[in-house]
TORMAR-542079 format. One line per 10 residues: number of its first residue (from 1); their letters; for each residue x, y, z of C-alpha. Coordinates in nm, 3 decimals. Example, Ala and Ser with C-alpha at 12.3 -4.5 7.8 and 13.67 -1.06 7.14 Angstrom:
2
1 = as = 1.230,-0.450,0.780  1.367,-0.106,0.714
This chain:
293
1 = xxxxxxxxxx = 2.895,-4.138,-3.911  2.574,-3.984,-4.067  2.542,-3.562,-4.024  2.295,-3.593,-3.809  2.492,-3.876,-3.580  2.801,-3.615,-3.596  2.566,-3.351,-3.492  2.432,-3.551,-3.172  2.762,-3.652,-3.109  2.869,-3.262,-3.130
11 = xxxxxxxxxx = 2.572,-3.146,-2.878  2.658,-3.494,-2.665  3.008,-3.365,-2.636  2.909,-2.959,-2.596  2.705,-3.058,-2.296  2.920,-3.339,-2.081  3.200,-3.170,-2.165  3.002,-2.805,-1.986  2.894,-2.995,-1.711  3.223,-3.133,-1.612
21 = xxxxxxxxxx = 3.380,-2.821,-1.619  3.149,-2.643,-1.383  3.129,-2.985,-1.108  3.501,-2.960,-1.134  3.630,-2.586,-1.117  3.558,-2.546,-0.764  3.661,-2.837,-0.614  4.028,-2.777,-0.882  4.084,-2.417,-0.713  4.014,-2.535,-0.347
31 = xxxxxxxxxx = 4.215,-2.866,-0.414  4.500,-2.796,-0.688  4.563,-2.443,-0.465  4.500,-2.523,-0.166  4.567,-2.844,-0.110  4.245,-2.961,0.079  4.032,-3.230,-0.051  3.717,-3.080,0.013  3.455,-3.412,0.021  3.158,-3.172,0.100
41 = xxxxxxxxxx = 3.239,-3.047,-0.252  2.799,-3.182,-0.347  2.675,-2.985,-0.046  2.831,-2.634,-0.197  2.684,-2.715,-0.485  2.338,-2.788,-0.284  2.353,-2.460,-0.144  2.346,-2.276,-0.450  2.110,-2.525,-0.619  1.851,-2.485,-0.280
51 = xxxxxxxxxx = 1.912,-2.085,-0.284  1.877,-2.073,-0.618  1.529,-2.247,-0.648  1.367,-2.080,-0.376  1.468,-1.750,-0.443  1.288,-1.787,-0.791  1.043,-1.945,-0.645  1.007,-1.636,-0.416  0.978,-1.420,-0.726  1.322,-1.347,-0.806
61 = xxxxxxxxxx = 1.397,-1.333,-1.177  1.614,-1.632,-1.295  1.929,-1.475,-1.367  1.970,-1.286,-1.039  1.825,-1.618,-0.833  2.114,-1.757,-0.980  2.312,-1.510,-0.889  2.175,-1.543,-0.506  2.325,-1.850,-0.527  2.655,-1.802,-0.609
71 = xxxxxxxxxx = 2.671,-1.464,-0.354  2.522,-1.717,-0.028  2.777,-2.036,-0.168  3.010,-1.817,-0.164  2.956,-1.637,0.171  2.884,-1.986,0.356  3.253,-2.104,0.206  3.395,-1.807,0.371  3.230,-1.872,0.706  3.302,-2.223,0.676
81 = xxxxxxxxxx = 3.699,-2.167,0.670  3.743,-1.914,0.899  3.506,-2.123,1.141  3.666,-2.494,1.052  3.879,-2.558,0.750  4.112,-2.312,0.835  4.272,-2.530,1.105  4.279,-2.798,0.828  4.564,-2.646,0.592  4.826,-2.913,0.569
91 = xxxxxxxxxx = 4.628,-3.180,0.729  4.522,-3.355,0.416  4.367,-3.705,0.568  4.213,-3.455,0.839  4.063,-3.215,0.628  3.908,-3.494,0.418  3.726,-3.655,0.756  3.615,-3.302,0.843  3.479,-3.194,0.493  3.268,-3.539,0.478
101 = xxxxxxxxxx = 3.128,-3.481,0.806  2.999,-3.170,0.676  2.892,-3.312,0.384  2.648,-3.559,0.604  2.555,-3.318,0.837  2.410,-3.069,0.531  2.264,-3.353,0.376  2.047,-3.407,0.705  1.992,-3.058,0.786  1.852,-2.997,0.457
111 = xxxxxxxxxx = 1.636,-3.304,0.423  1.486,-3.139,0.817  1.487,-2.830,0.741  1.319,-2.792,0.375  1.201,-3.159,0.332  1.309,-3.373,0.011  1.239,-3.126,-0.242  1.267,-2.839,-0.351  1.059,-2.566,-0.615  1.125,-2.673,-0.972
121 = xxxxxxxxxx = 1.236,-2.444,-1.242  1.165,-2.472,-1.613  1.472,-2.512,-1.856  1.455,-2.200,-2.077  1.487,-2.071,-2.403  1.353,-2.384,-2.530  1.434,-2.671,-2.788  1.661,-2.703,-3.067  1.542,-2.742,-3.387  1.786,-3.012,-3.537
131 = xxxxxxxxxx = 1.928,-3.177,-3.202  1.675,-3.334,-2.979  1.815,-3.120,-2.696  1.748,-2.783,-2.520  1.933,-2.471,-2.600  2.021,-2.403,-2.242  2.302,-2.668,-2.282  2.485,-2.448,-2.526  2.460,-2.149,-2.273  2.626,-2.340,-2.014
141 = xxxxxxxxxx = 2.882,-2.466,-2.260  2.905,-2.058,-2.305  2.910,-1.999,-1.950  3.190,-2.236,-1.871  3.434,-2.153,-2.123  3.365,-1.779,-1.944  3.476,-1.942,-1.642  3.743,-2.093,-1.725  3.861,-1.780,-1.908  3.800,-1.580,-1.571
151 = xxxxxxxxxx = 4.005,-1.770,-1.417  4.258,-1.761,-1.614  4.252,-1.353,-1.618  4.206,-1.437,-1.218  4.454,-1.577,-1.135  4.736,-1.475,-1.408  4.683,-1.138,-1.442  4.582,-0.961,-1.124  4.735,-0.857,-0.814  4.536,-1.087,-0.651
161 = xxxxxxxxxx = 4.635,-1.421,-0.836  4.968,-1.331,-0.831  4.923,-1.302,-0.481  4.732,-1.654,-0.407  4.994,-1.823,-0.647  5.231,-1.689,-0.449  5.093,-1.830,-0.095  5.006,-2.166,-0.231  5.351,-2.204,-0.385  5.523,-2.097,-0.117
171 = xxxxxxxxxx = 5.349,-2.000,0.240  5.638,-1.825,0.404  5.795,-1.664,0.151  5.490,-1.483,0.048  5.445,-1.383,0.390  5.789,-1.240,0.461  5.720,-1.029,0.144  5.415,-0.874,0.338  5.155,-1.086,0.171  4.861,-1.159,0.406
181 = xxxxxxxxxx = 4.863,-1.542,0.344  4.562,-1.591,0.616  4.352,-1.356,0.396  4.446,-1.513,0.071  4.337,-1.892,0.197  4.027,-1.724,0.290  3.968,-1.539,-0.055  4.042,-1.858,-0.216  3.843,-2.059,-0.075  3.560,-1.852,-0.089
191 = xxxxxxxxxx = 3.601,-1.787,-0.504  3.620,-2.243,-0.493  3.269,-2.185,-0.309  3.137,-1.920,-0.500  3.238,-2.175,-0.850  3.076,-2.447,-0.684  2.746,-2.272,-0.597  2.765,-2.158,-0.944  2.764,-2.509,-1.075  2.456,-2.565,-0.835
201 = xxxxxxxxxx = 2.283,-2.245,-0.943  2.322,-2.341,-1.326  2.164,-2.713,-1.307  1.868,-2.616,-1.087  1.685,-2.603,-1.393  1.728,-2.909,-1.565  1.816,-3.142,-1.227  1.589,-3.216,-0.968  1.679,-3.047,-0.648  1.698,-3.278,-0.354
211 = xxxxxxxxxx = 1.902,-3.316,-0.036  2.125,-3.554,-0.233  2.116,-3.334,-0.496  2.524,-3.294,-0.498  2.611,-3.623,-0.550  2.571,-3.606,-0.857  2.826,-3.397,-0.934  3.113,-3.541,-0.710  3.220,-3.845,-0.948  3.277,-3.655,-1.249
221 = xxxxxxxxxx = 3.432,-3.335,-1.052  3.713,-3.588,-0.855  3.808,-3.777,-1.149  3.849,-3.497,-1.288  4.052,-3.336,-1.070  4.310,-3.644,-1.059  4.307,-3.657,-1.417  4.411,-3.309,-1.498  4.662,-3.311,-1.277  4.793,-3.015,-1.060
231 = xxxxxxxxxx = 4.719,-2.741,-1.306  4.377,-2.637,-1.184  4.266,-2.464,-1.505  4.482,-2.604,-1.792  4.421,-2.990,-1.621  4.068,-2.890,-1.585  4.019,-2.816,-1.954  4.176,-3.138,-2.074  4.071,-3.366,-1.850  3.724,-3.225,-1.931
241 = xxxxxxxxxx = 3.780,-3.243,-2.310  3.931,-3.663,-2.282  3.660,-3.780,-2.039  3.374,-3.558,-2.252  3.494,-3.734,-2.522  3.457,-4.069,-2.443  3.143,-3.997,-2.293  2.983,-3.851,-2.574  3.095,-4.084,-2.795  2.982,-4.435,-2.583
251 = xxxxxxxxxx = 2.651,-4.228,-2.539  2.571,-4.198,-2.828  2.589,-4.533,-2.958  2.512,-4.717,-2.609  2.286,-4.500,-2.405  2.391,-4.247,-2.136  2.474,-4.552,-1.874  2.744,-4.713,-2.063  2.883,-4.367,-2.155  2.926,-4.321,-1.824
261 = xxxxxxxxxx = 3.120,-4.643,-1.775  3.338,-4.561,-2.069  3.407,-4.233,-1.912  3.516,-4.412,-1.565  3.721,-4.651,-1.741  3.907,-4.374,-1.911  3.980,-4.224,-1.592  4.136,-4.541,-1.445  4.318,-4.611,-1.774  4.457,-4.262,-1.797
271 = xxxxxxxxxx = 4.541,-4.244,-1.373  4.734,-4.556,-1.398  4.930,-4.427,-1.719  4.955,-4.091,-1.597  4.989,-4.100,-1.233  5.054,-3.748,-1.248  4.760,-3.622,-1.443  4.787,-3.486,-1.816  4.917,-3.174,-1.668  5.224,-3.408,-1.486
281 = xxxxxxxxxx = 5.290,-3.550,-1.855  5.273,-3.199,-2.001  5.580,-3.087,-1.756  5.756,-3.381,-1.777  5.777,-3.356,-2.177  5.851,-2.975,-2.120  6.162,-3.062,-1.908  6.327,-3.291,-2.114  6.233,-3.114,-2.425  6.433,-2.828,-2.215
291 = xxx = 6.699,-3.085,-2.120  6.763,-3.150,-2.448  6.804,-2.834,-2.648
């Protein structure tokens, strides 16, 4: 491979590997936590997208639209669980009826409501000079690696995480140790939100914004999620890195389609080797590496 292939190949990689991060993190805290398959997953990642653009449009600087978006994603995912997903916890085929009936109903009431478009916004900061791509792609690489390290800080090293671990690992334990559980389902679920409105917020510029806008997202953010496995942030980053990888590399010697066939056979290849996820294979190897010594 040429410098200039390995370069392409680098950016291909950089970007697929950004975007399937951010379409997954949300849905990997409000799954791999929480345990609810949330199929209106897109339509959190509408809302941010639709605040987002009209806010700018409205005169908002770009940053803090962006930020709009995340704040109202994340405030809708909080009224949305203490109004209906709350009584969902533990109901897995339920909650995934539920969640899709949302998804249709948002799809509808935003197609009504603000017709089948929305404002466009401009990518910024321009073009690279050696890779025929924009430079907003490395910010988002940027941003997601931020992310993923905030999460990680999150969830490991606060009072808080320790405290949502806790609940998710073990409901009534955690309560009978005076955590509020009901308050840590509800913070939870509103950080998933507030990730997934992010994700929204962040492609505005360089997807157009329509009621179906989501969609586009959910492939890459469920295979994901079964890929990785339960760890939401350590299968996140590898199932990100193997599927960005074969991406990147089909795409840039067949075209962006059959990269994203490559990428789907991957994931069925690796789910029926790893039923577990790479995280699954991780613990396993851990445990008999343990068992041994």
């Amino acid at each position: 491979m040429t410098g200039a292939g390995l370069l392409n190949f680098g950016f291909e990689f950089v970007e697929i590997f950004a975007f399937i991060v951010l379409a997954t993190v949300g849905l990997a805290v409000i799954f791999g936590m929480m345990g609810i398959i949330n199929l209106a997953h897109g339509e959190f990642i509408l809302v941010g997208a639709y605040a987002t653009t009209f806010t700018f449009a409205a005169g908002l600087p770009l940053p803090l639209a962006m930020l709009t978006g995340v704040v109202l994603t994340a405030v809708y995912g909080l009224v949305l669980e203490r109004l209906i997903v709350r009584h969902l916890y533990g109901r897995l085929l339920d909650s995934m009826v539920v969640t899709w009936g949302i998804s249709l109903v948002m799809i509808q009431l935003t197609r009504i409501v603000f017709g089948n478009t929305a404002p466009g916004i401009g990518i910024p900061f321009g073009q690279l000079p050696i890779v025929d791509g924009p430079v907003y792609y490395l910010v988002l690489a940027a941003v997601a690696v931020g992310v993923l390290g905030g999460l990680y800080a999150l969830f490991m090293w606060t009072e808080f995480g320790i405290r949502a671990r806790a609940t998710m690992q073990d409901e009534a334990t955690a309560r009978s140790m005076g955590v509020d559980t009901d308050r840590m389902y509800m913070s939870t679920f509103a950080v998933g939100s507030g990730l997934a409105g992010l994700a929204g917020a962040l492609y505005a510029p360089v997807m157009t914004v329509t009621p179906e806008y989501g969609t586009g997202f959910l492939v890459e953010a469920f295979v994901a999620v079964v890929v990785g496995g339960a760890s939401v942030l350590v299968g996140t980053v590898l199932a990100s890195g193997l599927l960005g990888t074969v991406n990147a590399a089909v795409t840039n010697v067949a075209g962006t389609f059959m990269g994203q066939v490559a990428m789907l056979i991957a994931a069925i290849v690796a789910i029926r080797l790893m039923p577990d996820g790479i995280t699954g294979v991780l613990a396993d190897w851990r445990e008999n590496r343990g068992e041994s010594q």
